[in-house]
DRENVOVEX-476287 format. One line per field, with one value per residue (C-alpha): z, y, x; residue number from 1; residue in one letter. Coordinates in nm, 3 decimals. Last residue first. Layout:
N
z <- Z	...
y <- Y	...
x <- X	...
n <- NUM	...
res <- A	...
***
This chain:
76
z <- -2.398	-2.105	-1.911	-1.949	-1.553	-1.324	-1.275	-0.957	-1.085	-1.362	-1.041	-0.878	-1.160	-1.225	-0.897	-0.895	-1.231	-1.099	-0.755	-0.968	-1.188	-0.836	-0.705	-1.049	-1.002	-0.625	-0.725	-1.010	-1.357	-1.434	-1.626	-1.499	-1.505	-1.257	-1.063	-0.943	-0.613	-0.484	-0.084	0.094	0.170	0.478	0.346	0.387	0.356	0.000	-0.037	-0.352	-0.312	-0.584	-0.661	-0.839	-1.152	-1.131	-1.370	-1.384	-1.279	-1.247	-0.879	-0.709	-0.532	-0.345	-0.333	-0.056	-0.146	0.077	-0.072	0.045	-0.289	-0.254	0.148	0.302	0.001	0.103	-0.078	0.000
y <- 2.439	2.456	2.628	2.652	2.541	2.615	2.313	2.152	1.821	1.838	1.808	1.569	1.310	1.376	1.314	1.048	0.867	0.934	0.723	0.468	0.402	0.421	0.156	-0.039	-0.054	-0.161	-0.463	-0.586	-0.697	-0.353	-0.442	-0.065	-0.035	0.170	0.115	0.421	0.479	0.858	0.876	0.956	1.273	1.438	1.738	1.954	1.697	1.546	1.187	0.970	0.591	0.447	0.063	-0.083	-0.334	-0.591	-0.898	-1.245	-1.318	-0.995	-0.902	-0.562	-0.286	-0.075	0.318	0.564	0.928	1.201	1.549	1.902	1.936	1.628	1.550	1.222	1.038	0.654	0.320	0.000
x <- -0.910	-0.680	-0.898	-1.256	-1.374	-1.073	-0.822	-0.912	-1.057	-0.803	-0.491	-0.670	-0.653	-0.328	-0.173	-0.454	-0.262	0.066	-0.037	-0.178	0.172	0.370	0.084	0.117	0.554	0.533	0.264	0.536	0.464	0.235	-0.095	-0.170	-0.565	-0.643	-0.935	-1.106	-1.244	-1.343	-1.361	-1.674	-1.728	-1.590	-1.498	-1.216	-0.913	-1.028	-1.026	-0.841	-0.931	-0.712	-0.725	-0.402	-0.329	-0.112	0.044	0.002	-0.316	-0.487	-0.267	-0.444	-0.220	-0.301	-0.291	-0.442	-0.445	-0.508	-0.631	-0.566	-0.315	-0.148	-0.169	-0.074	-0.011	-0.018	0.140	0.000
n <- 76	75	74	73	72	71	70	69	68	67	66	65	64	63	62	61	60	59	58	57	56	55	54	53	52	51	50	49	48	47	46	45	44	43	42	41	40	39	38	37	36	35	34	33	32	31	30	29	28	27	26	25	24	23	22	21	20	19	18	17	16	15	14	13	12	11	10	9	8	7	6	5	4	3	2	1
res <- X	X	X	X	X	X	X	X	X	X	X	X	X	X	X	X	X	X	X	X	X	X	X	X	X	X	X	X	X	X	X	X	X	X	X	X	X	X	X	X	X	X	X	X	X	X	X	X	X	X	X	X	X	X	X	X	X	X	X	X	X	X	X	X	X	X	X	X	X	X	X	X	X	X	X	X
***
């Protein structure tokens, strides 16, 4: 399990997930200020080792958060 205290007022809380051979990761992504419950994707990473999908996840939420809080019309 790999844990992001605080990206951006948000906690992130990656582990791993083994799809036969390889891994893929579950991301529950919660914001600080309310207490909602968390967001859960599954990320598809198809990564050969569980440390390797849970760094791939944790990019992917980095991400993720980051176009949540990106102000409506920009960018486009």
């Amino acid at each position: 399990m790999l844990i992001e205290p605080n990206y951006r007022g948000h906690r992130i809380e990656v582990n791993a997930v083994a799809e036969g051979d390889r891994w893929n990761a579950e991301v529950r992504i919660r914001q600080h200020a309310i207490r909602a419950k968390p967001n859960v994707h599954t990320v598809a990473c198809f990564k050969v080792t569980a440390k390797h999908a849970e760094a791939s996840a944790a990019i992917w939420a980095k991400r993720w958060i980051d176009l949540q809080l990106r102000a409506p019309g920009e960018g486009e």
